[in-house]
N, C-alpha and C positions, 0 to 999 in steps of 0.2 A: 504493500500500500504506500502510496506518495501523501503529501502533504496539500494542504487545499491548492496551494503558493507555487508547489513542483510538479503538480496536474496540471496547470494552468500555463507554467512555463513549458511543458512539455504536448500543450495539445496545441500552442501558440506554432513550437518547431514544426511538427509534422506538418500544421497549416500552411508553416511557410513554406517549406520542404516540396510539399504536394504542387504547390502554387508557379514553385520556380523551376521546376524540374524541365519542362522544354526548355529556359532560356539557359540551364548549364550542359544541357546536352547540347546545342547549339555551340557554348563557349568550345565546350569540349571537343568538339568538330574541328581539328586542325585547316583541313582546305576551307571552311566554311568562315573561319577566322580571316584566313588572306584571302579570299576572294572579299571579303566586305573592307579589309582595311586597303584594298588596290581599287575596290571600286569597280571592280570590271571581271570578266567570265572569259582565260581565255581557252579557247576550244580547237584543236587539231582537225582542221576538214582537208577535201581533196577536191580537186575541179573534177566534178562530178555532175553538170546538167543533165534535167534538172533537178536531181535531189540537192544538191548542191554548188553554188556558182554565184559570183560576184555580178548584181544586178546593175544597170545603167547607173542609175543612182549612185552608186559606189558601196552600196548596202550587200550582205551577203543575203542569199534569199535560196528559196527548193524547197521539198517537202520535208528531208530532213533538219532542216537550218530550222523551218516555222515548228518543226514538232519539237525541237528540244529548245526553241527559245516560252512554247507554251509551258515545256514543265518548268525551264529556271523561272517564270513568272509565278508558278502557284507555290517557287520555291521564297517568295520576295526578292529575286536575284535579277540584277541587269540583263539584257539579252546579251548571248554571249558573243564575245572579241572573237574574230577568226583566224588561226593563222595556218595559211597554205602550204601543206606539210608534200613531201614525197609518202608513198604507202610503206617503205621500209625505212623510213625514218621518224615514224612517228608513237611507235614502244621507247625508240632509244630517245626518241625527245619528253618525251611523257616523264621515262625515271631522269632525265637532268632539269625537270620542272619547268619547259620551257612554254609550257599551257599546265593546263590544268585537268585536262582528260580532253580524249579524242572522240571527237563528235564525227567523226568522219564511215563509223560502222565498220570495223574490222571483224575480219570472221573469225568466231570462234573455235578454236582447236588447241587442244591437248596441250602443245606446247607455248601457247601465248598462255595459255591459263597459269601457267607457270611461273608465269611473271607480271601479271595483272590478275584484275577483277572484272567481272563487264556486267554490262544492265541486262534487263532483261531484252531478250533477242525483239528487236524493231525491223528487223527484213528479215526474210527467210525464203529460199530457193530452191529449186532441183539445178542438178548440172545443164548449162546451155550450152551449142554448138554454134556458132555465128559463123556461117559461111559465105560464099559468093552468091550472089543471085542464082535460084537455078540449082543450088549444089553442084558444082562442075565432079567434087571426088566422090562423091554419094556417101556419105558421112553420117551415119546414123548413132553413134557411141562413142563413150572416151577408147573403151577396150579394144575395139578395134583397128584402132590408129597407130597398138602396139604391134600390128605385123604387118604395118606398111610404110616401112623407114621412111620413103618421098614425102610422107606428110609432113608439111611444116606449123607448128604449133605457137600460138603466144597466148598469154595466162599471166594472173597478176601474180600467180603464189600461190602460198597458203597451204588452205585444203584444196583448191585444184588441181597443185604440184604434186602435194604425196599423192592423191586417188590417181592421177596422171601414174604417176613412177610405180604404184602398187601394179597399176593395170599393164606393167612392165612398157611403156612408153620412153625409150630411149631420152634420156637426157641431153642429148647433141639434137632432138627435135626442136627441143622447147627453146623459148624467145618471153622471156621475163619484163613485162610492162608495167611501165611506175602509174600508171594509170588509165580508167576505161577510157580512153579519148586514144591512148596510144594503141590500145590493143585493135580500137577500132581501124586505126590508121595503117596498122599492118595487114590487116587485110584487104583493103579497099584497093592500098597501094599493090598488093600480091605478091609480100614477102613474108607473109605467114596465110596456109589455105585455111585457119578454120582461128577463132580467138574462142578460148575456154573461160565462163565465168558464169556466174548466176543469170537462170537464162530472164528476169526481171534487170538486171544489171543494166541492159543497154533498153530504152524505151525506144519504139518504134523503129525497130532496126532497118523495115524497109526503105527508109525515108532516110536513112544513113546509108544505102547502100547495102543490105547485110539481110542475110535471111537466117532466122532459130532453127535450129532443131535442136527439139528437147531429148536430151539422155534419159530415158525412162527408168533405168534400172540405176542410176546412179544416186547417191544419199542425201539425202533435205540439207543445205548446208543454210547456218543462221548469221546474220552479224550482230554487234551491241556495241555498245560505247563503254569505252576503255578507261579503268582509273586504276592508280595505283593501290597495292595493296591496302596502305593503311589509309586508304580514305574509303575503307568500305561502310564506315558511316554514312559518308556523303552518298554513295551508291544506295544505300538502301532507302535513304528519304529521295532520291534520285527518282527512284522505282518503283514508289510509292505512289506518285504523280507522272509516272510513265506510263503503268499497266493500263492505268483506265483508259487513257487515249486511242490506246491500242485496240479497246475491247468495244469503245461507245460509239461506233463509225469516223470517229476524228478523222484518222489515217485515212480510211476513202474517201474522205471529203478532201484532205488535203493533197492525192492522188488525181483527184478529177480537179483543183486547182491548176495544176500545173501540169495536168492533158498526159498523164500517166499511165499507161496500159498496165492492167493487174491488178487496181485496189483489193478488191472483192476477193483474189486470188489469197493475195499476201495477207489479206486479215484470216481467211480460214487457217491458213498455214501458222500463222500464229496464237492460233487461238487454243492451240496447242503447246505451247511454249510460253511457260512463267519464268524461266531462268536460263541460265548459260549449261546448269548442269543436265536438263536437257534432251542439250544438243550432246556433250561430251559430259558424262557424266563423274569425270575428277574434279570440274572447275567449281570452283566456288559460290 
């Protein structure tokens, strides 16, 4: 039993305790600290039209730039700084804190998990084949591209590279592209016959020159936005105000904003996927 005097101090504590408890979780939030004392969000993207690309204006704009400036808004957070990263330099800029996390949608696998955290998967794809108009090599699979040396191949990475190499795909094939703009560019020009990526990756490929063929038998590959490990605080309040977006038709809305083939696609596909583990079940 306490004292009338030490009840009174002690139901006062918890009162306060109960009351402040989000603004010290908040304190406690290391990046949530420097992003308010810098004033600004900065975010690793990639010229990516039009999920992502530098508008007239000089504003950064796409469906993913609007979807992650709606969640830092319900986070009280400024829309985020952009800075235009290459796709393999943006882990190693990430750990020397040259942003703040990568908004640019990196795919998730095994070995990035390693070395980051990621949000919940916000794209998700089957293997795409981007060939010439017409299909000139008739090209229906990754797999089969492993027993026909002449093909020439270009791919951002990733998981395209190992499923590529699993499906024994000679490594003297592949042609390594710092981004979809280039991958597209190798084909059109006809120094790579087919460009491998998420086959949502490239919107209206015939209008670029390029015609899909879906790899059926190949594996749902997802992306997320990238933080470091110990801001997996920030990730979770992150993904808290990402999920819904994902789930309330947001995304097809912001899909048919910016004349996007697939909304409706890419929200079933997600609608399956709450996290990174998933897709790869080690990650966090």
């Amino acid at each position: 039993m306490c004292s009338k005097s030490k009840c009174a101090l002690l139901i006062l504590l918890f009162t306060l305790t109960g009351y402040s408890f989000p603004t010290f979780a908040q304190v406690d939030d290391a990046l949530l600290a420097s992003i308010r004392k810098a004033g600004e969000v900065k975010a690793a993207l990639a010229s990516n039209p039009p999920f992502q690309f530098i508008s007239p204006s000089g504003k950064p704009a796409g469906s993913g730039v609007d979807l992650q400036n709606m969640v830092l808004k319900s986070m009280d957070l400024p829309e985020l700084t952009p800075v235009f990263t290459e796709w393999n330099s943006m882990i190693p800029g990430l750990m020397a804190r040259q942003f703040d996390f990568v908004g640019a949608g990196l795919n998730i696998t095994e070995e990035r998990c390693k070395a980051v955290i990621f949000s919940a998967p916000f794209w998700a794809t089957q293997t795409g084949l981007f060939v010439q108009p017409g299909n000139p090599k008739r090209l229906t699979n990754v797999a089969e591209i492993a027993h026909r040396p002449d093909i020439k191949v270009s791919m951002p990475g990733g998981p395209y590279k190992e499923h590529a190499l699993k499906q024994g795909i000679n490594p003297s094939q592949i042609m390594l592209t710092p981004d979809v703009q280039a991958g597209i560019a190798t084909v059109v020009g006809r120094r790579a016959d087919v460009y491998i990526g998420g086959s949502l990756s490239i919107t209206n490929p015939n209008e670029k020159g390029l015609e899909l063929v879906i790899d059926e038998g190949a594996p749902v590959y997802a992306s997320g936005i990238a933080f470091r490990k110990e801001d997996k605080q920030f990730r979770d309040a992150f993904n808290e105000q990402l999920v819904p977006l994902l789930r309330n038709g947001t995304l097809e809305r912001l899909y048919e904003k910016y004349k996007i083939d697939g909304g409706s696609t890419l929200t079933k596909l997600l609608a399956k996927l709450d996290k990174a583990s998933d897709i790869v079940p080690s990650c966090e």
